[in-house]
N, CA, C and O atoms as a GROMACS GRO file, in nm:
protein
  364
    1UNK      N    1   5.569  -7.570  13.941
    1UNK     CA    2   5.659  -7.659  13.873
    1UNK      C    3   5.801  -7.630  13.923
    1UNK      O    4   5.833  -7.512  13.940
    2UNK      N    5   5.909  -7.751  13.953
    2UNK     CA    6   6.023  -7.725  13.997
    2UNK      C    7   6.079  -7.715  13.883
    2UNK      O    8   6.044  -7.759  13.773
    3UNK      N    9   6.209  -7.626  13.930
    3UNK     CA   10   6.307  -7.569  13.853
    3UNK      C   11   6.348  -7.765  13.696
    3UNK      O   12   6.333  -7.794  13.578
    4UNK      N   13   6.400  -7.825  13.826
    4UNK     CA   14   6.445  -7.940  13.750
    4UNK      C   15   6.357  -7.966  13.643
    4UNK      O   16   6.385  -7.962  13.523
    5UNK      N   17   6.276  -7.986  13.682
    5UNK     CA   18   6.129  -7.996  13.580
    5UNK      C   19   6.143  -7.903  13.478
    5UNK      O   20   6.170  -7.960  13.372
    6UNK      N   21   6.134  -7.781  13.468
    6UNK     CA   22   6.156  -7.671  13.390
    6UNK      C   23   6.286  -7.710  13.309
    6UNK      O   24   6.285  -7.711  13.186
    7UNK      N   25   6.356  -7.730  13.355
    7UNK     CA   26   6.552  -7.774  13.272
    7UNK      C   27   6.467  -7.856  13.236
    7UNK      O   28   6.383  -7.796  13.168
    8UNK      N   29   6.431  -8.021  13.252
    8UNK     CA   30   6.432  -8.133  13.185
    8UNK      C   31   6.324  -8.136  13.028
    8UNK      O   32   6.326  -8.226  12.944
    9UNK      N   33   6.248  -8.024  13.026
    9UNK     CA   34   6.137  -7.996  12.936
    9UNK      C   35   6.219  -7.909  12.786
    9UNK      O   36   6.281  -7.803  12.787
   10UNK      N   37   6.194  -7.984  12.689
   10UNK     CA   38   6.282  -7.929  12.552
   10UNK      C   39   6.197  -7.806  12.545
   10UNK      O   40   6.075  -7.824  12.542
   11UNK      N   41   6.248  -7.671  12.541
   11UNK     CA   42   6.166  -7.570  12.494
   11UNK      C   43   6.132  -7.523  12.384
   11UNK      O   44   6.238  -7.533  12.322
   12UNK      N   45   6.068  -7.483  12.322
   12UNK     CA   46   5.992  -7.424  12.153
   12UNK      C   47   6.099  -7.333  12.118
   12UNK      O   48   6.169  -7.273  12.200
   13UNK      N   49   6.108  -7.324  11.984
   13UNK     CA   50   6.231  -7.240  11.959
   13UNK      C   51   6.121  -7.094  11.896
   13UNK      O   52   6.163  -6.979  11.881
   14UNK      N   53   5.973  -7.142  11.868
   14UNK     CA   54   5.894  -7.028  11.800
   14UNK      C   55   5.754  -7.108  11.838
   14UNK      O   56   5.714  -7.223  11.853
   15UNK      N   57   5.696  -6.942  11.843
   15UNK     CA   58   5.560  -7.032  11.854
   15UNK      C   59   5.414  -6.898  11.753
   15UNK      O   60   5.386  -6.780  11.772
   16UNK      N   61   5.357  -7.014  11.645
   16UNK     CA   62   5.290  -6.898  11.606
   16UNK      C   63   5.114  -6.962  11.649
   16UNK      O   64   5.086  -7.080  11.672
   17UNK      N   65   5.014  -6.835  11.649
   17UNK     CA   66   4.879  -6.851  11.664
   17UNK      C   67   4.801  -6.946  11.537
   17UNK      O   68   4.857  -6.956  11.428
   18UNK      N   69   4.726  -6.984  11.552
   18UNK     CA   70   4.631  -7.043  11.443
   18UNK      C   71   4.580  -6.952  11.337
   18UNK      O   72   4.570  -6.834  11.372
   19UNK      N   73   4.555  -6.972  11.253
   19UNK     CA   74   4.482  -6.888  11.144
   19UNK      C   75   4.349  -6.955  11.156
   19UNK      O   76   4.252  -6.884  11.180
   20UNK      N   77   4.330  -7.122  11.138
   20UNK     CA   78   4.256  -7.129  11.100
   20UNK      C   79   4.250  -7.328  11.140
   20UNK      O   80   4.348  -7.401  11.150
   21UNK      N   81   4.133  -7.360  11.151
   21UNK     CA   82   4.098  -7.456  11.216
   21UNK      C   83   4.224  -7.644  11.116
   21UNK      O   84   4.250  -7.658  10.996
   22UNK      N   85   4.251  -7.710  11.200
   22UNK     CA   86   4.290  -7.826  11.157
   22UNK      C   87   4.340  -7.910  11.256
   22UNK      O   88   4.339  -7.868  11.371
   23UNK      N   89   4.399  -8.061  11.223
   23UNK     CA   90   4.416  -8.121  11.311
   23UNK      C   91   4.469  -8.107  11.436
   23UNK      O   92   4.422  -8.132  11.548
   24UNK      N   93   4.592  -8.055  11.391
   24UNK     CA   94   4.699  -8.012  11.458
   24UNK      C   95   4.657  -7.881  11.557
   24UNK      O   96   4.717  -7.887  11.664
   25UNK      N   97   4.580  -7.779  11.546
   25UNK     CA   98   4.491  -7.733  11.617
   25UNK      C   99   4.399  -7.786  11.707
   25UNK      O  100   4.414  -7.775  11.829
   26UNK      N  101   4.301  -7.846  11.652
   26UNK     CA  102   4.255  -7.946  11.762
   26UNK      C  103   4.355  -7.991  11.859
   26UNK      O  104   4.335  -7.968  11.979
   27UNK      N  105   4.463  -8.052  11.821
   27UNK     CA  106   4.531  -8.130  11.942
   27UNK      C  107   4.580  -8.007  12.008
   27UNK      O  108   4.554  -7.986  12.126
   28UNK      N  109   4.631  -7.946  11.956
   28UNK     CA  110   4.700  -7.772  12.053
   28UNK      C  111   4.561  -7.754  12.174
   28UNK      O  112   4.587  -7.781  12.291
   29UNK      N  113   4.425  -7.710  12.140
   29UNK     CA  114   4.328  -7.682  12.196
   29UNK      C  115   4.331  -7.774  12.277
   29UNK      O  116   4.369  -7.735  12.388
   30UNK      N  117   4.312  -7.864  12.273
   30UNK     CA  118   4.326  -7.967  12.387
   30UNK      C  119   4.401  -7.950  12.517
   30UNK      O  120   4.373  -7.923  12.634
   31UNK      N  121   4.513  -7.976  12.445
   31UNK     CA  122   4.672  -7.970  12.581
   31UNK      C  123   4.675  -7.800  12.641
   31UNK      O  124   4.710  -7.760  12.752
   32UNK      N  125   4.622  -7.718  12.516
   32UNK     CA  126   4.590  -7.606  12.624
   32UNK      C  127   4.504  -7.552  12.683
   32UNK      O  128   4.513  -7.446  12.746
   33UNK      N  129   4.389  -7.634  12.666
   33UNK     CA  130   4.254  -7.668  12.751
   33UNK      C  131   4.295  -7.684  12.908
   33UNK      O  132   4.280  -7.613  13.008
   34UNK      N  133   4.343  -7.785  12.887
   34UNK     CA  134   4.409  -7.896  13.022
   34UNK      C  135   4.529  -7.776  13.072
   34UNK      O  136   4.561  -7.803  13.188
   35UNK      N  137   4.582  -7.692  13.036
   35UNK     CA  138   4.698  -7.614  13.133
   35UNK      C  139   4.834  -7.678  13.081
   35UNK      O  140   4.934  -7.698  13.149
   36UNK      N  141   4.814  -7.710  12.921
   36UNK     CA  142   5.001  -7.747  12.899
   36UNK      C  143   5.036  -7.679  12.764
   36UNK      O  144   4.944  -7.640  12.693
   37UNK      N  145   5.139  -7.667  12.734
   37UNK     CA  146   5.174  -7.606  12.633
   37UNK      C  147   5.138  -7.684  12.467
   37UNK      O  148   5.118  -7.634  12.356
   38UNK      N  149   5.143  -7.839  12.524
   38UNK     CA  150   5.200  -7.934  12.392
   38UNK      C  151   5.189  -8.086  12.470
   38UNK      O  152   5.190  -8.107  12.592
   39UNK      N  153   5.179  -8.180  12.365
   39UNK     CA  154   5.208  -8.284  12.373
   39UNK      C  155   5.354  -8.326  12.476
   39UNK      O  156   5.361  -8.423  12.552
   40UNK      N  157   5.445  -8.238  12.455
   40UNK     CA  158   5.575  -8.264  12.489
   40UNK      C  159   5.578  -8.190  12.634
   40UNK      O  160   5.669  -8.227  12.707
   41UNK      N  161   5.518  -8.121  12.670
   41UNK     CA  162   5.525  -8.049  12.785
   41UNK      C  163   5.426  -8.175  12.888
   41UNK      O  164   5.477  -8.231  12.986
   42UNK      N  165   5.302  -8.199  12.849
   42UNK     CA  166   5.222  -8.330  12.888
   42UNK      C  167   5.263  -8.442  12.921
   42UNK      O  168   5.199  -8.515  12.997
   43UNK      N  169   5.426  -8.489  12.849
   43UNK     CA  170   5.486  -8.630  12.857
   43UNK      C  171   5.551  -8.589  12.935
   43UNK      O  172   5.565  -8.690  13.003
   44UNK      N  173   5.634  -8.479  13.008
   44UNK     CA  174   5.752  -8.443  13.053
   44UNK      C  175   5.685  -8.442  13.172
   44UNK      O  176   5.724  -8.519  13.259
   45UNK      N  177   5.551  -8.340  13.204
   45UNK     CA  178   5.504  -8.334  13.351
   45UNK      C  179   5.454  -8.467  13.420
   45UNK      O  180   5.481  -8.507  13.533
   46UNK      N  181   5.360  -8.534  13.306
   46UNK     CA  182   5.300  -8.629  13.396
   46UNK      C  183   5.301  -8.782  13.306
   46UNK      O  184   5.217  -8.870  13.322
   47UNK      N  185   5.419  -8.789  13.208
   47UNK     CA  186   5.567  -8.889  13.224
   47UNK      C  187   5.416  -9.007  13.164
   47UNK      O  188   5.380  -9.101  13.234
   48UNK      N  189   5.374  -8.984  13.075
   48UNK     CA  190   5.251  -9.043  13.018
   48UNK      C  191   5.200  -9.012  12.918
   48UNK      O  192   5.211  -8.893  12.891
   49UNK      N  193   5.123  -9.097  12.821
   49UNK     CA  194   5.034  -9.055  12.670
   49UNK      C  195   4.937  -9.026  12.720
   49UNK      O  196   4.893  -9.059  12.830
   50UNK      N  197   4.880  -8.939  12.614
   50UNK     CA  198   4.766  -8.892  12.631
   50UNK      C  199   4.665  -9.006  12.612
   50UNK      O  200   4.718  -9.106  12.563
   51UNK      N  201   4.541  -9.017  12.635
   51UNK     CA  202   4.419  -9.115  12.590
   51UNK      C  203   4.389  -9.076  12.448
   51UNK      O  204   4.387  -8.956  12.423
   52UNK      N  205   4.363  -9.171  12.344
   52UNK     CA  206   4.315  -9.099  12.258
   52UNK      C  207   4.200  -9.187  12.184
   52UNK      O  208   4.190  -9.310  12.181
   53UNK      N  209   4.128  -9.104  12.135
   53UNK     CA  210   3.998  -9.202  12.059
   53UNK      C  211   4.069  -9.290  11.938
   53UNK      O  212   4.156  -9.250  11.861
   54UNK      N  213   4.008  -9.417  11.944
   54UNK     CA  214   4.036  -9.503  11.829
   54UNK      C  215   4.038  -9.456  11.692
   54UNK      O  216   4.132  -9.462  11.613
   55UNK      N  217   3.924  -9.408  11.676
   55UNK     CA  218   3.892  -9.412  11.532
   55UNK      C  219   3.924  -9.268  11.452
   55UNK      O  220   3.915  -9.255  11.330
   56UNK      N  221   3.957  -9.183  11.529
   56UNK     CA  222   4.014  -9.048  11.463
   56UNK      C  223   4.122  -8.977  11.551
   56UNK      O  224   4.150  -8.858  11.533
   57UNK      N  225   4.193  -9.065  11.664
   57UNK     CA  226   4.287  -9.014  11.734
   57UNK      C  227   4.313  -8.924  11.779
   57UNK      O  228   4.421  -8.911  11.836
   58UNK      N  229   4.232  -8.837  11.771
   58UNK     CA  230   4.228  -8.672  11.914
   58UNK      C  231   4.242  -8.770  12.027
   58UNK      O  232   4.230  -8.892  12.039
   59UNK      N  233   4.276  -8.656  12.112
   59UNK     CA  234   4.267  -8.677  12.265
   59UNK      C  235   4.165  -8.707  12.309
   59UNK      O  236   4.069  -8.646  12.262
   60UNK      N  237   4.139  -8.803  12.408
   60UNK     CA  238   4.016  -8.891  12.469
   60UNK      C  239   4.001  -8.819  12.623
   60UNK      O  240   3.896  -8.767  12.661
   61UNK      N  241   4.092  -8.824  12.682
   61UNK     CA  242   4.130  -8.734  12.818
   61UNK      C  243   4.280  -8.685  12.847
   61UNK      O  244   4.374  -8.704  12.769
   62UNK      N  245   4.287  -8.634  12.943
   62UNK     CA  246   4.431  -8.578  12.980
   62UNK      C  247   4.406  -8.551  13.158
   62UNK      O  248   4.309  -8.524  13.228
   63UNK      N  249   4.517  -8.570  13.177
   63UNK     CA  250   4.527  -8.518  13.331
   63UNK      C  251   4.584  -8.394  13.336
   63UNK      O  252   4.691  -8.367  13.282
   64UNK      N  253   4.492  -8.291  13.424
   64UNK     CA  254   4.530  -8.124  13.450
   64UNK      C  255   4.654  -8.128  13.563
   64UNK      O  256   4.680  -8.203  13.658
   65UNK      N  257   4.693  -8.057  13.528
   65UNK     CA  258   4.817  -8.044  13.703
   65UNK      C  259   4.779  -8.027  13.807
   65UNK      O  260   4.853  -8.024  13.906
   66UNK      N  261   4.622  -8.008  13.808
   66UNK     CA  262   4.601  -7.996  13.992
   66UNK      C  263   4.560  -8.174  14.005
   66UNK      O  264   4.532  -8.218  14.116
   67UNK      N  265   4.559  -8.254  13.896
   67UNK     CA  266   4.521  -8.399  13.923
   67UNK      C  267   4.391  -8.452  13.864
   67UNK      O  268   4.355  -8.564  13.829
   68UNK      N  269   4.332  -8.326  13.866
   68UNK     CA  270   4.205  -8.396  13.751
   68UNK      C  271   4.174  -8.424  13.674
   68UNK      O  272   4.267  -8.498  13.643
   69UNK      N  273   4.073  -8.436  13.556
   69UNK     CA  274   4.066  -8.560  13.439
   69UNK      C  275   3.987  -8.382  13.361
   69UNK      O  276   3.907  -8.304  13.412
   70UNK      N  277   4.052  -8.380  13.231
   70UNK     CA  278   3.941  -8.343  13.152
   70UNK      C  279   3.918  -8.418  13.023
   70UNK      O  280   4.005  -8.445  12.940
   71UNK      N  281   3.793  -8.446  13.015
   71UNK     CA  282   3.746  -8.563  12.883
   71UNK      C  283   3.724  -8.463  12.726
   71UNK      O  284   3.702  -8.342  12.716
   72UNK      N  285   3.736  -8.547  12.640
   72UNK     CA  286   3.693  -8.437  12.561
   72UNK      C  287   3.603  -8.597  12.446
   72UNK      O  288   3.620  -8.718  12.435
   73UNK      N  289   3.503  -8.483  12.379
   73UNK     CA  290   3.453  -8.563  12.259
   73UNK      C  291   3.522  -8.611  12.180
   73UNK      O  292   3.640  -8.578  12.168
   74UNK      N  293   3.460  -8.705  12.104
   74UNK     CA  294   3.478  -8.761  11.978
   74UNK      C  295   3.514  -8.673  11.890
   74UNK      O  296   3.633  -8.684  11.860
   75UNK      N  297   3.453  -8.582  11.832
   75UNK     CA  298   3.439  -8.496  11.759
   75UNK      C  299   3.547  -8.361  11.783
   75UNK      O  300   3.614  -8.343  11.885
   76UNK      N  301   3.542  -8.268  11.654
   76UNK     CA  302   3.601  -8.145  11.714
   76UNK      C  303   3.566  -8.062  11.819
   76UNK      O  304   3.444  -8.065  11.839
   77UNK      N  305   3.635  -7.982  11.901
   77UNK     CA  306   3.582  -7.914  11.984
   77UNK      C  307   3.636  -7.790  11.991
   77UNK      O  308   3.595  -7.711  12.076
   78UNK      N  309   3.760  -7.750  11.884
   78UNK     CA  310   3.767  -7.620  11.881
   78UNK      C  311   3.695  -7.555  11.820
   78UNK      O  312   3.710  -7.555  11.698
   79UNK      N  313   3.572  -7.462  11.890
   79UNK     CA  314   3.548  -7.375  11.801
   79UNK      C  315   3.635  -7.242  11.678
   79UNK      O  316   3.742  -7.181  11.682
   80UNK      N  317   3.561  -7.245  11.616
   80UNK     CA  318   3.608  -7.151  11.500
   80UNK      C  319   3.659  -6.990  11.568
   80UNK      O  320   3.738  -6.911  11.517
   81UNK      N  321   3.595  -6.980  11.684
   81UNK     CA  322   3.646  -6.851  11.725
   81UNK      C  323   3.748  -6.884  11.848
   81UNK      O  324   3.798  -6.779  11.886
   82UNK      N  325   3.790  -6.988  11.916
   82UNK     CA  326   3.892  -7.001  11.952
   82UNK      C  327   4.045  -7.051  11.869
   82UNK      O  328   4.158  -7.065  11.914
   83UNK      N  329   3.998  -7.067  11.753
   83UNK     CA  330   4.125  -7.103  11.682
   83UNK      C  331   4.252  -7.002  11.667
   83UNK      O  332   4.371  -7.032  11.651
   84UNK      N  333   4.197  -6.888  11.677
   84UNK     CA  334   4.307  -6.755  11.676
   84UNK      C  335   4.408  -6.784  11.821
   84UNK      O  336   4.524  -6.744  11.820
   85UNK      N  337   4.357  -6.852  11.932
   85UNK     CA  338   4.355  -6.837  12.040
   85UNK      C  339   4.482  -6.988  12.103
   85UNK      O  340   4.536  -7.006  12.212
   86UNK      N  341   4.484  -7.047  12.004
   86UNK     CA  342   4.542  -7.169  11.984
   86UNK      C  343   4.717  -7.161  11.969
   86UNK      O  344   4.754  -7.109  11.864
   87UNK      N  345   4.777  -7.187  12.020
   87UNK     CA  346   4.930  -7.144  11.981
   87UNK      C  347   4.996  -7.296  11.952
   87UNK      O  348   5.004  -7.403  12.013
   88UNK      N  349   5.034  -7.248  11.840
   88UNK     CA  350   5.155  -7.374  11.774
   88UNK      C  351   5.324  -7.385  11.823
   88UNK      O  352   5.396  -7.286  11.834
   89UNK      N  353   5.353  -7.481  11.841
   89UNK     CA  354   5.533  -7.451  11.897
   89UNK      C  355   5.600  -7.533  11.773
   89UNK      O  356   5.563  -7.626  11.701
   90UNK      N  357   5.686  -7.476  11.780
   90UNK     CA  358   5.814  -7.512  11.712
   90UNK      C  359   5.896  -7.595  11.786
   90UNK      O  360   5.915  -7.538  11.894
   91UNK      N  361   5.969  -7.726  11.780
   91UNK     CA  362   6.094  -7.717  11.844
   91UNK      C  363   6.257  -7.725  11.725
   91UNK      O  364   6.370  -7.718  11.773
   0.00000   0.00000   0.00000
């Protein structure tokens, strides 16, 4: 990632781990599935929304930074033992 890139990206002022499974988790697991910090780090690199399912609005796919697609289910997909593993940002 270039420097400019790095300046143009709002940074987290705090960031804490998950305790414990919820929406907002899910979407974290996602974007840091794919290699991004956040929603906001995702719009800044590749200047685009995420896909998201109709009917319960998680993420549908995302593009990784080397260019590829990762899809995700309908459903949840963080497991219960990656939720510790999940980091929340502040801005």
């Amino acid at each position: 990632m270039t420097t400019a890139v790095q300046e143009s990206q709002p940074q987290p002022s705090k960031m804490v781990r998950a305790k414990e499974w919820s929406d907002e988790v899910e979407e974290a697991y996602r974007f840091q599935l794919a290699g991004y910090r956040d929603e906001v780090e995702y719009k800044s690199v590749c200047k685009a929304e995420a896909t998201r399912w109709p009917h319960n609005g998680y993420i549908k796919k995302l593009m990784r930074k080397d260019g590829n697609w990762y899809y995700y289910n309908k459903s949840r997909e963080c497991s219960d033992k990656d939720v510790p593993k999940c980091k929340l940002y502040v801005y």
